[in-house]
C-alpha positions in Angstrom: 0.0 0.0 0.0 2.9 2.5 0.7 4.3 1.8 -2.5 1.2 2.2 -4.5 1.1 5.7 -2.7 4.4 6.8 -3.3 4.5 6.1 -6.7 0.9 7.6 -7.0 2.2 10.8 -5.0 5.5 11.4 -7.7 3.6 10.8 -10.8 0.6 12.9 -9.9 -1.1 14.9 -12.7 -4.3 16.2 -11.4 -6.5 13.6 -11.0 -7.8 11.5 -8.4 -5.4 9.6 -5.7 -5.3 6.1 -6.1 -6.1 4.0 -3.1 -6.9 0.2 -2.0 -10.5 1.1 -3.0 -9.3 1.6 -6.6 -6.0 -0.7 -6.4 -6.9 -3.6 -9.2 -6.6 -7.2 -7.7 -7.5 -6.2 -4.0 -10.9 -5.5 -3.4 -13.1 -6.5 -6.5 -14.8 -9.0 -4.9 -16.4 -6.5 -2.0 -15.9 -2.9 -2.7 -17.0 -1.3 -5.9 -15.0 0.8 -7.9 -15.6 4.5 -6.7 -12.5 6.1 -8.5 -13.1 9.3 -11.3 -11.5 8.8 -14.6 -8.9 10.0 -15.4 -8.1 13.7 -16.4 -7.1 14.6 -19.7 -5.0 17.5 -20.2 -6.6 19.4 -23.0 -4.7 19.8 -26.7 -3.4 23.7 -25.4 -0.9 21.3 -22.5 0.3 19.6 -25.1 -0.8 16.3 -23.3 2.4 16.7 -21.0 2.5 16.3 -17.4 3.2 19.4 -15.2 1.9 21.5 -18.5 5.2 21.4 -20.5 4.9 22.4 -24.1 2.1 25.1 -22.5 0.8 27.6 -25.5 -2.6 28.2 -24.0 -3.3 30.7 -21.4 -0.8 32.3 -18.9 -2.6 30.6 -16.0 -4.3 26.2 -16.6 -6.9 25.5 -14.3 -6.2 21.9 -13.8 -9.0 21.1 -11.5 -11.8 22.0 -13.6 -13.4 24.8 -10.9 -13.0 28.3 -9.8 -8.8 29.0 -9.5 -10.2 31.0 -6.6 -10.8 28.0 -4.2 -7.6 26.7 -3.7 -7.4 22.7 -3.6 -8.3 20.9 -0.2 -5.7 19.4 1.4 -5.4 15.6 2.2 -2.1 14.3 2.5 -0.8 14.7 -1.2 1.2 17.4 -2.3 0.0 19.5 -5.2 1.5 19.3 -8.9 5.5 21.0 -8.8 4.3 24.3 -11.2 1.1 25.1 -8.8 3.6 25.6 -5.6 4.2 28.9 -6.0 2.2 30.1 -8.6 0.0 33.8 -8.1 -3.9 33.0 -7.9 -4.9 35.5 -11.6 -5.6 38.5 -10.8 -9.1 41.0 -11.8 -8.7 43.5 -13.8 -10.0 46.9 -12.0 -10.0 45.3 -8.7 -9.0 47.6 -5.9 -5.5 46.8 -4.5 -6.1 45.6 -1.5 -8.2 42.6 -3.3 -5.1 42.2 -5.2 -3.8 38.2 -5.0 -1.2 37.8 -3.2 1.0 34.4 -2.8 -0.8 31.9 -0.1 1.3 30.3 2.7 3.6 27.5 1.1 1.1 24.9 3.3 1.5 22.7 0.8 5.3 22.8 1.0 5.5 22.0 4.7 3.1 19.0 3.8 5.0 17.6 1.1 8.2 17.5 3.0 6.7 16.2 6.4 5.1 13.5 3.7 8.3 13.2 2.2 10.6 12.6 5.0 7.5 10.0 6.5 8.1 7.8 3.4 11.7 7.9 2.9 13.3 7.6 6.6 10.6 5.2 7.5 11.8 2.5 8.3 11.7 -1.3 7.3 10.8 -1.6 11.4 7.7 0.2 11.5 4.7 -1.5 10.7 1.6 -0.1 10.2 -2.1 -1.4 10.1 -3.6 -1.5 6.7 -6.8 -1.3 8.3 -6.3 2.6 10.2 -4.4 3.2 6.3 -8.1 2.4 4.6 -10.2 4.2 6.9 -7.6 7.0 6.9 -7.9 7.0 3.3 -11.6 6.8 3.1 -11.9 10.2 5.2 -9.9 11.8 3.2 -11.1 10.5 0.0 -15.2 11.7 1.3 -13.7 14.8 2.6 -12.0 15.9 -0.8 -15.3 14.7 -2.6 -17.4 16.4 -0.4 -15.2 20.1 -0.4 -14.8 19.4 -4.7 -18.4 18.9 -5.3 -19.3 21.7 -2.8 -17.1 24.2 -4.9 -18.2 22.8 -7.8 -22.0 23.3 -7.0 -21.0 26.9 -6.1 -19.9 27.6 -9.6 -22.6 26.0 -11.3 -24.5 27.9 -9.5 -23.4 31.2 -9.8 -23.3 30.3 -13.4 -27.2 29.5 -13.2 -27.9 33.0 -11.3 -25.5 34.4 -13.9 -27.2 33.4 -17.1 -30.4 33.9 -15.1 -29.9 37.4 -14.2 -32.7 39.7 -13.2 -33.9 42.7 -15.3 -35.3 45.9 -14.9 -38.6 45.1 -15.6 -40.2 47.2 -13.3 -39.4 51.2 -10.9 -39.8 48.6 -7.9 -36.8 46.6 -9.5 -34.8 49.6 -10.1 -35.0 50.5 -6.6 -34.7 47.2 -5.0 -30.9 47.1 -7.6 -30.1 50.3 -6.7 -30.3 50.0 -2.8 -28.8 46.6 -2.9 -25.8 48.0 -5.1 -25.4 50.0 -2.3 -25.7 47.5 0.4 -23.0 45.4 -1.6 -20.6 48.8 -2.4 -20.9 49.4 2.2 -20.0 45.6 2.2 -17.3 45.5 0.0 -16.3 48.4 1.9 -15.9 46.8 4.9 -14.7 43.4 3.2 -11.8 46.0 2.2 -11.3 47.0 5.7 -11.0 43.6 6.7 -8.3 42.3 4.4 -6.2 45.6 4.6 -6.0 44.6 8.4 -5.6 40.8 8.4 -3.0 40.1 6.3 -0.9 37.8 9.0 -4.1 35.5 9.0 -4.1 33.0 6.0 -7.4 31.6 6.9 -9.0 34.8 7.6 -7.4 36.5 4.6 -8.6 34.0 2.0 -12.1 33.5 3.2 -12.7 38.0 3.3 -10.9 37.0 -0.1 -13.5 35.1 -1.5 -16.3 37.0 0.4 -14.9 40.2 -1.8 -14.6 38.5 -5.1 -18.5 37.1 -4.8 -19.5 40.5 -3.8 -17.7 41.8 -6.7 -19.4 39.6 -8.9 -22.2 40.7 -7.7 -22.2 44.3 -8.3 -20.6 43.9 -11.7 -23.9 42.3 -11.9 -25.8 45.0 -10.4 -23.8 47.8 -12.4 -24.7 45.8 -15.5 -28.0 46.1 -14.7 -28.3 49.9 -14.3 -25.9 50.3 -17.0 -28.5 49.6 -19.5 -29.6 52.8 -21.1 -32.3 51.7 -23.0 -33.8 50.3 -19.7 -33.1 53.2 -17.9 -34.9 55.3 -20.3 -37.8 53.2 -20.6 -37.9 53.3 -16.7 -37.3 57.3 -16.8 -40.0 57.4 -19.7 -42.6 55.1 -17.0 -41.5 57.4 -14.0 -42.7 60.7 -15.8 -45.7 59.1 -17.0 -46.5 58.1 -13.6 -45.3 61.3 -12.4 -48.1 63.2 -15.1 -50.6 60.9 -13.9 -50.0 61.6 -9.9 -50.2 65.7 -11.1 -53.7 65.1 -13.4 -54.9 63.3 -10.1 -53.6 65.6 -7.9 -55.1 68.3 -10.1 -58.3 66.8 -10.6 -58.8 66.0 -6.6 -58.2 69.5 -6.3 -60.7 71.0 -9.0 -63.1 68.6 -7.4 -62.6 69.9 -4.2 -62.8 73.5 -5.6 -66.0 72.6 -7.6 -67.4 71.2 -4.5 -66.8 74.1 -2.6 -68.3 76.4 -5.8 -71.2 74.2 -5.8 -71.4 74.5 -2.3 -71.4 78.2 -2.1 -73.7 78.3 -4.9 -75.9 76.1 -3.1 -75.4 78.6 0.3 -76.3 81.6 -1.9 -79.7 79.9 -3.7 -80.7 78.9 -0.2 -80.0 82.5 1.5 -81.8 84.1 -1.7 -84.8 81.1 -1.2 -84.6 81.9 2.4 -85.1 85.7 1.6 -88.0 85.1 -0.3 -89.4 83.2 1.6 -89.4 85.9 4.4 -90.8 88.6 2.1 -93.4 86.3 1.2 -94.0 85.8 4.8 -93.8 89.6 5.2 -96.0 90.3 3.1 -98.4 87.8 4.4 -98.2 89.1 7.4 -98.6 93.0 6.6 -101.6 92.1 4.9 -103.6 90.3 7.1 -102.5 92.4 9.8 -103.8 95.7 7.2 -106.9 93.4 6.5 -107.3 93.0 10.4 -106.7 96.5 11.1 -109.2 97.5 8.4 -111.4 95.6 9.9 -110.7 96.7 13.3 -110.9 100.0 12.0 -114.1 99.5 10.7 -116.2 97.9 13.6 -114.2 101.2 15.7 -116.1 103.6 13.3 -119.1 101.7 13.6 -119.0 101.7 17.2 -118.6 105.3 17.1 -121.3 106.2 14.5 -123.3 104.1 16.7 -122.5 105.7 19.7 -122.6 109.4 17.6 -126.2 108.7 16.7 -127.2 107.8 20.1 -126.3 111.4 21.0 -127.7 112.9 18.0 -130.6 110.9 19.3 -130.5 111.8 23.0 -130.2 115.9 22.3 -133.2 115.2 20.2 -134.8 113.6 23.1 -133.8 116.1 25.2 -135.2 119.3 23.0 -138.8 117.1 23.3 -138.7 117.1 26.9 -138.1 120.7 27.0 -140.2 121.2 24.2 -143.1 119.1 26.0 -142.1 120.8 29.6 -142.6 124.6 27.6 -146.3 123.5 26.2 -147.7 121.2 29.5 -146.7 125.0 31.7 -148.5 127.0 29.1 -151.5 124.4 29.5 -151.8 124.7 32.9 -150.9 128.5 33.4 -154.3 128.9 30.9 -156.1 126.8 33.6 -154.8 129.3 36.1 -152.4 127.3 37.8 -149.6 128.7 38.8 -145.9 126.0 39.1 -143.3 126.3 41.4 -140.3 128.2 40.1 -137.5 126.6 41.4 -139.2 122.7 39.5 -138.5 124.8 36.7 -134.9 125.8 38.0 -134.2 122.0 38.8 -135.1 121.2 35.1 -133.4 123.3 33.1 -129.9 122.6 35.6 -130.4 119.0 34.7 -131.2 119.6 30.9 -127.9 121.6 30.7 -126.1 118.9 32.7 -126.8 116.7 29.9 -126.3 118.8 27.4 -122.5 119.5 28.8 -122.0 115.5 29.1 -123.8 115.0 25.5 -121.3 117.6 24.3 -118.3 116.1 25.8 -119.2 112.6 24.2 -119.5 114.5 20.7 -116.3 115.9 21.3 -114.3 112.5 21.9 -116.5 111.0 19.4 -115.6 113.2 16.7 -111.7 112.9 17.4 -112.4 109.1 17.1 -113.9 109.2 14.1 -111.7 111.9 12.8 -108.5 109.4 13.7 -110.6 106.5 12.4 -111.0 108.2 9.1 -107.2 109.2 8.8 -106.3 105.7 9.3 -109.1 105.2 6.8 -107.8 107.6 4.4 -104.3 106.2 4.6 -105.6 102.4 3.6 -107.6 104.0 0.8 -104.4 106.2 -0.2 -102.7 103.3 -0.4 -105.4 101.1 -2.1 -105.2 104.0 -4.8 -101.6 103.7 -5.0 -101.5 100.5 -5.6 -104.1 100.8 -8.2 -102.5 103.2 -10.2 -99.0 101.0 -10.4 -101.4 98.0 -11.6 -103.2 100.6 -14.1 -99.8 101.6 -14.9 -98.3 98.6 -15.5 -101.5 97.4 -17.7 -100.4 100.3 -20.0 -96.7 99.6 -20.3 -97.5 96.1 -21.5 -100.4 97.8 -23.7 -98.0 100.2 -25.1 -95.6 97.2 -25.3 -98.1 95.3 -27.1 -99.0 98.0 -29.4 -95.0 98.2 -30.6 -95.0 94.9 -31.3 -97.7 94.7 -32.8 -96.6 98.2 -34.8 -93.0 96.2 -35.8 -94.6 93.2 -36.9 -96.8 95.4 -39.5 -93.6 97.8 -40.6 -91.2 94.8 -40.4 -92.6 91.9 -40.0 -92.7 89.4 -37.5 -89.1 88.7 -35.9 -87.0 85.8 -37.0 -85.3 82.9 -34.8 -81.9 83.3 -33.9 -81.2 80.5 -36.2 -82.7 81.9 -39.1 -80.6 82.7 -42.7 -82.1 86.0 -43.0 -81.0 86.9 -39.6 -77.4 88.4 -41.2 -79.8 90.6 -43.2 -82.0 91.8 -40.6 -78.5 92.6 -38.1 -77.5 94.5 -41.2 -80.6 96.6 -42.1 -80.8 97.2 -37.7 -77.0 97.5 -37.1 -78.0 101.7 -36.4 -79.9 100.9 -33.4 -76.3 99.5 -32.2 -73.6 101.2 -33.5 -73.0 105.1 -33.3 -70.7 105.2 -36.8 -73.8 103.1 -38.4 -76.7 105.7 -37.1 -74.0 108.5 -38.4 -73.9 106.7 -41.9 -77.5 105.9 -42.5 -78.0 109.5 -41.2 -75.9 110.8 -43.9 -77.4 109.1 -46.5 -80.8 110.6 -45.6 -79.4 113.9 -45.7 -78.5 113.3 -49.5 -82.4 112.8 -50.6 -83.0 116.3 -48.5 -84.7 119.3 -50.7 -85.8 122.8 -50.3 -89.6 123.2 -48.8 -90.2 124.5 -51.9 -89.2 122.1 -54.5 -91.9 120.4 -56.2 -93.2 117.1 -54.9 -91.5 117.2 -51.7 -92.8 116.2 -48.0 -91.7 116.7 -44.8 -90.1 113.8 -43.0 -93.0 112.1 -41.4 -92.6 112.2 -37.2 -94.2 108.8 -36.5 -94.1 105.9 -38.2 -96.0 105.6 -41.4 -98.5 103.0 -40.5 -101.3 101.6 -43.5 -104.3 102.7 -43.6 -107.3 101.1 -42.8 -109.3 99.3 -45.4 -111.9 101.1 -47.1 -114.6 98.7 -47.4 -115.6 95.2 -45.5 -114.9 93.0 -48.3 -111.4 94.0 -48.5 -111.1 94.2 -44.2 -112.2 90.4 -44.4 -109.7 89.7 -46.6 -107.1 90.9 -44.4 -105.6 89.3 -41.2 -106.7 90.1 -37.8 -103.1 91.7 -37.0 -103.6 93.7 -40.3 -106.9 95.6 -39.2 -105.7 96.3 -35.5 -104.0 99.3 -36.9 -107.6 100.9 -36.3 -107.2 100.6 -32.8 -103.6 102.2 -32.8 
């Protein structure tokens, strides 16, 4: 077993280690064979071992992944040209995340491995049992670290071909924040391997860290490098932006409508509410004139009443004395002779009533007199009023009358829509327009003539209405608004 090793170990060109499990002739019968094929150099090698001949690139990657991840040790030393050779550097890359040469590890291991094999003696014997399990660990653990890094690549191969797009503002900003979440963590990634140089372990894993984050914001700054993109998203952003302002606009001529309308509305209701008051007003100064009429009315009737019942009592009083004067003449013509002072006791009490009759004229008159004022002022007003509805009967007679004077000089008057309408504005453009009176004015003045020239008139003052039909026959042949001209 130790020779199959050593001579595996100085003849190895990259590919797997050959162990018992894959030794021919030793365990056929019980394990199955879990060795990889062997690795081809490709043509550029020149098929040589240790890449002698080389013509391809200035750096082979022998192992098939990332040059990055350097190659897990297990107990065999690395090919003699990848000892001391400088990981490839990126182009761009700040120079603290320049590559710098790795601890020789593998050195110390293939001399402590070397000095094992070659001063060990014939003495010494081992177990091939601890050998096989010794082997098998480190045969799982090289899988296991090869296919991780492996899956790593293939992976960010995967999210590389599968990149995300700007399909969307929400995208932009999500690639734009996380550029700068990566930029703060490079950043610090920076910090980190400026500082911890004298750790190997430490150094290469902030290493790797700041390479991936690299990666991935070349990825990002890909992405926002697209200017077509960009311009589609800018393009989106101002349309949004319009459409936020036309909103914002039209919330706001809403809201000013709504308050318009709603001041409208207060207006209408104050002017309804004002009318309704007058109305009310009006009501109310009626009925109360109506009831003070009529209060009026039974007042003066009281007092006529009470007016003729003193008119009647000063008549009843001048029949007493009158009937008193002719029973003392009876009985003075009979000889009897009354006592003066019955007479002095009625004529005291007849002028007793006469002052209290008096009196009662006297308030009674200044009763009625108010009563009739008040009277007076109801009637004065009743009169007004009748002369404004008289008033107002002849304005819209007189208004009548000029139409119905318009319609017989001119016609009756056309829609607005009408085609003779531009005829009619013409032909009445003086009743409008100071420089049009001044014109047509001037062209009457033309047809003027002395008072003496023969056939002349005087302009006419009025209108020149038509005369009215001479006989019946021809006034029945004429329209009713023809023969009202009689009544002008």
């Amino acid at each position: 077993m130790d020779r199959s090793y050593r001579s595996d170990t100085s003849g190895y060109n990259s590919s797997y280690v050959h162990s018992q499990y894959s030794h021919p002739g030793l365990h056929e019968a019980r394990e199955p064979d879990l060795t990889a094929p062997q690795w081809t150099p490709p043509p550029a090698y020149d098929a040589r071992p240790f890449g002698v001949g080389f013509t391809g690139p200035p750096f082979a990657q022998p192992y098939g992944f990332d040059p990055s991840v350097p190659p897990p040790g297990f107990g065999c030393p690395p090919p003699g040209h990848l000892l001391n050779a400088p990981l490839p550097s990126i182009p761009g890359a700040p120079q603290q995340l320049q590559t710098r040469p790795h601890a020789p590890r593998c050195d110390r291991e293939l001399a402590s491995n070397r000095s094992h094999t070659e001063h060990r003696g014939p003495v010494a014997t081992r177990d091939p049992d601890d050998d096989v399990t010794r082997q098998r660990k480190q045969d799982t653990k090289w899988v296991r670290q090869f296919l991780q890094a492996t899956g790593k690549k293939s992976c960010g191969r995967l999210q590389s071909q599968h990149s995300p797009q700007l399909s969307s503002i929400s995208s932009l900003r999500q690639a734009l924040y996380g550029a700068a979440q990566l930029i703060s963590r490079l950043e610090d990634l920076c910090h980190t391997l400026t500082h911890s140089l004298h750790g190997d372990g430490e150094w290469t894993h902030s290493y790797l860290r700041a390479l991936g984050i690299k990666a991935e914001l070349a990825d990002k700054a890909r992405l926002l490098a697209d200017t077509s993109r960009l311009g589609e998203l800018k393009a989106q952003v101002s349309r949004a932006a319009c459409r936020r302002l036309r909103r914002l606009r039209a919330r706001r001529e809403a809201k000013t409508e709504e308050k318009d309308a709603e001041e409208r509305r207060s207006l209408k209701e104050t002017a309804v509410d004002k009318w309704r008051m007058k109305l009310m007003q009006e009501v109310e100064e009626k009925k109360k004139e109506k009831e003070l009429k009529m209060a009026a009315d039974s007042v003066l009737c009281e007092v006529r009443k009470k007016q003729a019942d003193v008119k009647r009592m000063q008549d009843i009083l001048r029949s007493l004395e009158k009937l008193r004067r002719l029973r003392r003449e009876a009985v003075s013509k009979k000889g009897i002779v009354t006592e003066l002072q019955n007479d002095e006791v009625f004529s005291s009490t007849l002028e007793q009533l006469r002052l209290v009759i008096k009196r009662r004229t006297v308030v009674y008159s200044a009763e009625e007199k108010a009563l009739m004022v008040m009277l007076e002022g109801e009637q004065e007003e009743e009169r007004r009023r009748e002369r404004e509805r008289r008033v107002r009967k002849e304005r819209e007679r007189q208004l009548q009358r000029k139409h119905r004077v318009d319609s017989m000089l001119f016609g009756e008057e056309f829609p607005g829509s009408c085609a003779l309408q531009p005829f009619r504005d013409y032909y009445s453009q003086a009743e409008h327009s100071l420089p049009a009176l001044i014109h047509v004015r001037k062209e009457w003045d033309t047809c003027l003539v002395a008072v003496d020239h023969p056939g002349s008139s005087s302009v006419p003052q009025s209108w020149v209405l038509p005369n009215p039909p001479s006989d019946q026959a021809w006034a029945s042949a004429l329209q009713t608004s023809d023969t009202d001209c009689e009544n002008l």
